[in-house]
C-alpha positions in Angstrom: 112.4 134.9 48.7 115.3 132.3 49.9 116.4 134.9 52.5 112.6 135.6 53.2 112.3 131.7 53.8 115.3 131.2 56.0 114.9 133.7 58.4 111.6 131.8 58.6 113.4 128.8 59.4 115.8 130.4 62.0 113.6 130.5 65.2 112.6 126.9 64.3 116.2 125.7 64.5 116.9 127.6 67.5 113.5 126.0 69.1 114.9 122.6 68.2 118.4 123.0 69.8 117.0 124.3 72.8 114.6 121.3 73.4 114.0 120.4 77.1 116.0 116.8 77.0 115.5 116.3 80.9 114.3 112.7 82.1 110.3 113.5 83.0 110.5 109.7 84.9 111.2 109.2 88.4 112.8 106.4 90.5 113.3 105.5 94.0 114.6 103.1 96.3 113.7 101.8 99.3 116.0 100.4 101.9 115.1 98.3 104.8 116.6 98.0 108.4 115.9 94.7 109.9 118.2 95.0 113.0 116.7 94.1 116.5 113.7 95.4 116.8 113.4 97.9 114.1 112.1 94.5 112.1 109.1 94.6 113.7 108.3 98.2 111.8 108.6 96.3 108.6 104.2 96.2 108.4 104.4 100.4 107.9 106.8 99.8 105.2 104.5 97.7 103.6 102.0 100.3 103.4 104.4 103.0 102.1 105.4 100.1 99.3 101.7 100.1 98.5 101.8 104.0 98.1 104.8 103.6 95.7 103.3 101.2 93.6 100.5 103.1 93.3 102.3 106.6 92.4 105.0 105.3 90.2 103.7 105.8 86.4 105.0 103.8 83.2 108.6 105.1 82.4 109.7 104.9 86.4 111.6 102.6 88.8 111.5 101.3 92.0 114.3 99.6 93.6 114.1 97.5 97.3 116.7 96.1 99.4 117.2 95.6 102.7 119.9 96.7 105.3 122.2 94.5 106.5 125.4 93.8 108.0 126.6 94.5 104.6 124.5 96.0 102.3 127.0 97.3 99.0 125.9 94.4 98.0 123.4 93.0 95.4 122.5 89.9 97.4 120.6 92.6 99.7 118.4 93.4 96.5 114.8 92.2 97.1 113.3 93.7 93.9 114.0 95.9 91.1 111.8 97.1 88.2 110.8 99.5 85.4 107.7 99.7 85.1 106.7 98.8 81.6 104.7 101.6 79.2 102.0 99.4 78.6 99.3 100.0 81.3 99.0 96.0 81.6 102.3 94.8 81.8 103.2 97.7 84.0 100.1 96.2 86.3 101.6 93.0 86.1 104.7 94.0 87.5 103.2 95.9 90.3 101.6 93.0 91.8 104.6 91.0 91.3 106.6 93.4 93.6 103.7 93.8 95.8 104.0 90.2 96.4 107.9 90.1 96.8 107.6 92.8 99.5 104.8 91.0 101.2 106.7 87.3 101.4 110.0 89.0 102.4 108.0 91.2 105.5 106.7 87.5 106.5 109.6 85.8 106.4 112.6 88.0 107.2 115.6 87.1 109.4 116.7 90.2 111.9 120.2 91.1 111.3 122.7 91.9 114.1 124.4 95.0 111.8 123.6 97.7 110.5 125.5 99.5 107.3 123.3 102.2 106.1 126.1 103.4 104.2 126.5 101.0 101.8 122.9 100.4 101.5 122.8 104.3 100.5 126.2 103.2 98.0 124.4 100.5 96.5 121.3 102.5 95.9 123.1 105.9 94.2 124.6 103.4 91.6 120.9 101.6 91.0 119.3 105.1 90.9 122.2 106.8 88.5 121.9 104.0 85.9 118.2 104.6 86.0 119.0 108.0 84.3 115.8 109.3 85.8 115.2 113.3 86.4 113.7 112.2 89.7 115.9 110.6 92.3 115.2 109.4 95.9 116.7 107.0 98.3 113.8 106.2 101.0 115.8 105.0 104.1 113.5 103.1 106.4 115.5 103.1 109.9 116.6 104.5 113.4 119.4 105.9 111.2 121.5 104.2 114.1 124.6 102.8 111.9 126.2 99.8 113.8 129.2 98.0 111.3 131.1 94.6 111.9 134.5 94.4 112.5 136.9 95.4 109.4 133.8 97.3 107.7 135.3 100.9 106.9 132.6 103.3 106.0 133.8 106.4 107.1 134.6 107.7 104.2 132.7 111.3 101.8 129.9 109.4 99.8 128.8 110.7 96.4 124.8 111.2 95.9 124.7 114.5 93.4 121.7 115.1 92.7 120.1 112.2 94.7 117.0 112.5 97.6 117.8 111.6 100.7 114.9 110.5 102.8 115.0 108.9 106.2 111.3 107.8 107.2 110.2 106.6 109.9 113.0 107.1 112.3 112.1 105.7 115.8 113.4 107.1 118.8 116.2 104.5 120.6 116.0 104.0 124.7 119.5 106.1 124.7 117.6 109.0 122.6 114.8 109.0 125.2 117.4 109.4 128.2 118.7 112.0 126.3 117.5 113.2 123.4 120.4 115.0 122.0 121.4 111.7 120.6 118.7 111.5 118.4 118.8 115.1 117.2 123.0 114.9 116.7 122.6 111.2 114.7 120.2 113.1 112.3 122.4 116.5 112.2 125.7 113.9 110.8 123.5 112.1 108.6 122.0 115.5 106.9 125.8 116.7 106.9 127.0 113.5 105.3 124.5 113.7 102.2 124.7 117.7 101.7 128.8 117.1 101.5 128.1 114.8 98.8 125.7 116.9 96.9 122.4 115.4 97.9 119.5 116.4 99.5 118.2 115.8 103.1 115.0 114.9 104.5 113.4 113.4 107.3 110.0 112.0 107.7 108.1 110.8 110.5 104.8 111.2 109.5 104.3 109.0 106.8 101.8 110.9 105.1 103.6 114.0 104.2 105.3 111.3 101.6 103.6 112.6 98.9 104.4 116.2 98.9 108.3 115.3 99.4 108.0 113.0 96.2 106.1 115.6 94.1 108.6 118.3 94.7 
């Protein structure tokens, strides 16, 4: 009967040691060019925000910051959260951010640089201490890097297992002369993130958003 009993047990154990321990959550961040001109797109960012908020279950996290002429930095942090497992704190917290995003669109300063690559830096090592299964960096920008003197970013970046995502990437007046510019700035962005294990996506209609988060 013992023997009878334990082989009983067996599978059981063997169930239990092979338990699925991924992270089911999901978290993203968002950064945000505001050189020249490209602060003037900050409205459609707003709306994909708005999309976020309204995605993003209990559990995840949703990190914003904008780009700037140095951006490893946490001054460039507008807002961070994790959303809260009760449905009405987690609420709470999504109109908070909602509000954050809205006063920084109205009342942000252009800056004359550009350094995407620490922004990307700065949002790896929010996203990795998230621990989530789900990772995505939504980069909102020409993709047009432009560093002050003495900034050294040419360097291999780390991003395993990290999303890529460049949205709305407007076309500069030297990609419209010629637009091998553009298509070259995207090829050594995608090569960039793929050397350091992530994955690379561009989007440029906004909508298809939703499929590239679900996957």
């Amino acid at each position: 009967m013992k023997k009878m009993i334990l082989a009983l047990l067996a599978p059981a154990v063997l169930l239990a040691g092979c338990a699925d321990t991924t992270s089911r959550s999901q978290a993203v961040y968002m950064l945000l060019d505001t050189s020249g001109t490209y602060a003037a797109e900050l409205e459609k960012a707003q709306a994909v925000v708005n999309y976020l908020l309204g995605t993003l279950q209990p559990g995840d996290s949703l990190g914003l910051a904008r780009i700037d002429t140095g951006s490893f930095s946490e001054k460039d942090i507008i807002h961070k959260v994790t959303f809260d497992g009760r449905p009405s704190r987690s609420n709470e917290q999504k109109r908070a951010f909602r509000q954050v995003m809205d006063n920084f669109v109205s009342s942000v300063n252009e800056s004359p640089y550009t350094d995407i690559t620490g922004g990307v830096l700065q949002a790896a090592e929010y996203l990795n201490e998230t621990r989530a299964g789900k990772k995505t960096i939504l980069v909102f920008s020409d993709m047009e890097e432009e560093l002050a003197k003495g900034f050294v970013r040419d360097f291999p970046i780390q991003i395993s297992g990290i999303r890529v995502v460049a949205l709305n990437v407007t076309k500069l007046r030297k990609d419209i002369k010629d637009p091998r510019k553009y298509m070259d700035r995207l090829e050594q962005w995608k090569k960039r993130v793929e050397a350091g294990g992530g994955v690379w996506r561009v989007i440029n209609d906004l909508e298809r958003l939703e499929r590239i988060l679900a996957e």
